[in-house]
C-alpha positions, 0 to 999 in steps of 0.5 A: 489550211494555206496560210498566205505569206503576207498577213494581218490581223484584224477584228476589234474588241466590240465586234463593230469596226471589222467593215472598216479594217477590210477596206483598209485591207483593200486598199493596202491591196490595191496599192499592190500589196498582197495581204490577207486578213485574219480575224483574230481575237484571244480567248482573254478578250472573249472573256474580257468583253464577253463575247464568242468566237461566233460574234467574231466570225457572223462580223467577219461575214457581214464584212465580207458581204458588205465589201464584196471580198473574194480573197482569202479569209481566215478566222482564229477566234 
């Protein structure tokens, strides 16, 4: 896996606001900077919370298709 210069974590606790950071991301990008996000949530979270890596990773998904993203994407859940 390529890892991309320029990245940024991004995912919250409560699986419910991935939508509105990968806007954020897009426009970051149309201002001319080339950052990619990675979903990104700790093992301590998970169990905080009480969630699964694939809560993470079905919100990042739906982000995507909700947003129309074709860049890179990474999840480290």
């Amino acid at each position: 896996m390529k890892i991309e210069k320029y990245t940024f974590g991004i995912g919250d606790r409560f699986a419910q606001q991935g939508l509105a950071q990968l806007q954020a991301i897009l426009k970051v990008r149309k201002a001319g900077i080339d950052v990619h996000p990675v979903w990104n949530k700790s093992n301590r979270e998970h169990l905080i919370i009480k969630s699964s890596p694939s809560e993470v990773r079905a919100e990042a998904d739906a982000a995507v298709a909700a947003s129309g993203w074709t860049g890179c994407l990474l999840c480290r859940c």
